[in-house]
C-alpha positions in Angstrom: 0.0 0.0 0.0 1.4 3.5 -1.0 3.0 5.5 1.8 0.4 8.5 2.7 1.5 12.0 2.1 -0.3 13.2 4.7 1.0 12.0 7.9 4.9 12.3 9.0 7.2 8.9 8.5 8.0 8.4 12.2 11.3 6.5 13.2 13.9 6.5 15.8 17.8 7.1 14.9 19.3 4.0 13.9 16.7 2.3 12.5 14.4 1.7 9.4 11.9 2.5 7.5 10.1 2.3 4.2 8.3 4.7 1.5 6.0 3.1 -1.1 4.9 4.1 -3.8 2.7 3.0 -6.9 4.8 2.5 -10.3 5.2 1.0 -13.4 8.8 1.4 -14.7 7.9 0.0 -17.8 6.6 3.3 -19.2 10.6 4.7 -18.8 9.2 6.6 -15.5 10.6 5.8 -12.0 10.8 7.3 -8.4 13.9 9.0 -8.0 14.6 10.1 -4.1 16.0 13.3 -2.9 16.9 13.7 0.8 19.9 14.8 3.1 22.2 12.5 3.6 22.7 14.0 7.2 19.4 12.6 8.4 19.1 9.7 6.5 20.4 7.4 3.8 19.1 5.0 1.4 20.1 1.0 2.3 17.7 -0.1 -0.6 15.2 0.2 -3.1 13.1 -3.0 -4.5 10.3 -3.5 -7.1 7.3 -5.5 -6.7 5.5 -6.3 -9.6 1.4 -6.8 -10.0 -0.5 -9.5 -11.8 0.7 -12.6 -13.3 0.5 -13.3 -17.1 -1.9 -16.6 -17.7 0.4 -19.9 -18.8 4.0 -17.8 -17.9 5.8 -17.1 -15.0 6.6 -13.7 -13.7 4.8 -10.8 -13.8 2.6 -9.7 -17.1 4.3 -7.7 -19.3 4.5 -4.2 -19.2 2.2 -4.6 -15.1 3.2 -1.5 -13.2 3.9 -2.7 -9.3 5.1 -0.6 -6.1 8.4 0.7 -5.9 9.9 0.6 -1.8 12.1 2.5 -0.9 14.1 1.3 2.5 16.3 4.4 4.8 17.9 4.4 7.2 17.3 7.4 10.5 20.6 8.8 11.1 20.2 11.9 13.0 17.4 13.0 15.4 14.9 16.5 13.9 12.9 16.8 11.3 13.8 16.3 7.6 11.8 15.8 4.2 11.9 13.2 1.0 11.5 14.4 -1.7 10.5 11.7 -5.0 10.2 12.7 -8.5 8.5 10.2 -11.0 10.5 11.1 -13.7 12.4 9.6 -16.6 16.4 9.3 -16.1 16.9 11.4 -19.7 14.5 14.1 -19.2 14.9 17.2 -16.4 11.8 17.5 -15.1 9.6 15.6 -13.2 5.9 14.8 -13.8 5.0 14.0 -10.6 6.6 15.0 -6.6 5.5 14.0 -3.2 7.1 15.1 -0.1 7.0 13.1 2.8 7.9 14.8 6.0 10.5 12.6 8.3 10.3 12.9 11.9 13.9 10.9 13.5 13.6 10.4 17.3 16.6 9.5 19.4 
């Protein structure tokens, strides 16, 4: 289930936690974080693809999925995550959330 914009991500320093997000990198577009490496860092990112495709294995062809992003709470405060749904070649972004980050000791 996608992570909700409108509630803080709540974690205590030294430990982890995920944002979700719905996508389907088969279009080109993918969630690109953007955060300060002071408060947190990013240990992982995985892909879990939808919906199976009748007589193969794996997913369906071109199925979007959620993309899970897994930090890591460095530093106690406040601190925001940005992601951009955008394609690696082009500048801009088509879509940004914010999710505000709220590291306890």
């Amino acid at each position: 289930m996608p992570t909700s914009i409108d509630k803080p991500v709540t974690a205590a320093a030294g430990t982890q936690f995920a944002i979700e997000l719905e996508s389907n990198p088969t279009t080109g577009y993918e969630w690109q974080p953007v955060f300060s490496p002071e408060k947190v860092r990013l240990v992982r990112h995985e892909l879990s693809p939808r919906g199976r495709q009748e007589g193969r294995e794996g997913p369906a062809l071109g199925a979007g999925g959620t993309e899970r992003f897994v930090f890591e709470a460095l530093a106690a405060g406040t601190t925001t995550i940005r992601m951009a749904l955008k394609r690696s070649w082009e500048p801009a972004a088509i879509v940004e959330r914010s999710y505000r980050v709220i590291v306890r000791r």
